[in-house]
C-alpha positions, 0 to 999 in steps of 0.5 A: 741719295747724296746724303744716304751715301755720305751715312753709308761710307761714315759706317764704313769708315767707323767700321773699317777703324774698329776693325783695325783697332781690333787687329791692332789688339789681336796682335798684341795679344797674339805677341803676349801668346808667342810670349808665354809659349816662349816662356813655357818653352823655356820653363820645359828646357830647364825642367827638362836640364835640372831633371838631368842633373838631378838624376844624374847626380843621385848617386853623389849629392854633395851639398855646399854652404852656399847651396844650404844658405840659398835654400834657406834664404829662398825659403825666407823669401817664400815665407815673405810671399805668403805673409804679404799675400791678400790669401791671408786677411790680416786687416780682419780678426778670424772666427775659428770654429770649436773644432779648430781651437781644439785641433790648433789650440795655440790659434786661438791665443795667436788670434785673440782680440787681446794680441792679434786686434791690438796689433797694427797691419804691418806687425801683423803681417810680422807676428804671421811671418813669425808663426810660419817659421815657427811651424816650420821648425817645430814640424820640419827643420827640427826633425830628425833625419836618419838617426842625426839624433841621439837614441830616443824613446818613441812609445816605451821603445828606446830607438837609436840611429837608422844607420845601424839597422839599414847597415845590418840588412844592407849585409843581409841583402848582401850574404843573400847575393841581393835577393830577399824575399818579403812575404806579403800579408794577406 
């Protein structure tokens, strides 16, 4: 009985240890949890104070140098994010499909064995950094905002500025005492 005793309390004993390793483990995930709602906490308070600033300066937004040069230098930052991350395999060379070369013709050249395969894993991670860039200013920061740009000719119709227009049916609006009625097509 001595010995079935002896067994019994070995158990107990390995149990009891497992039990507070267990809650040794819980607490620590428990104090992880605290953190993250903290965390989350913190992330709400800001939301919630930029949301503030922002609506209350949508009237007057005055951007500085230094506002402009932190955009684009955290932009800079986001671009390195994406090109170093394991979402892009650049260890590998891509097999696009007829549909994308035709969609993206420039892909094809940019991924070609000749470029992409000679090209060792850090100056491939560079060329994908490049090409970012490069689409982000032909598609975005190249753009034209509110007629910044000259007249141009979009489908044999010579447009100009936005201003312009805006400023004639802003006069509109106004002789109208603000009221103007659009009516709705069918």
């Amino acid at each position: 009985m001595s010995s079935h005793n002896k067994e019994l309390q070995r158990e107990l004993d390995g149990a009891r240890r497992e039990l507070e390793t267990v809650r040794r483990k819980m607490g620590g995930i428990e104090g992880q949890l605290r953190e993250s709602q903290e965390e989350v906490n913190k992330l709400r308070r800001k939301e919630a104070m930029f949301r503030t600033i922002v609506l209350d300066q949508a009237s007057v937004q005055e951007v500085s140098d230094d506002d402009i040069l932190q955009g684009f230098l955290k932009l800079r930052q986001n671009i390195q994010k994406i090109s170093h991350s394991t979402a892009y395999a650049v260890d590998t060379i891509p097999l696009l499909s007829a549909a994308q070369e035709e969609a993206m013709p420039d892909l094809k050249d940019f991924y070609s064995p000749a470029s992409w395969g000679g090209l060792a894993l850090p100056d491939r991670r560079l060329c994908l950094r490049a090409k970012i860039y490069d689409k982000l200013h032909h598609h975005i920061l190249d753009c034209s905002c509110f007629g910044l740009l000259g007249t141009h000719i979009w489908d044999g119709v010579k447009n100009g500025p936005i201003e312009p227009g805006l400023r004639r049916f802003e006069c509109l609006l106004n002789e109208r005492g603000g009221k103007y009625s659009i009516p709705l097509p069918d």
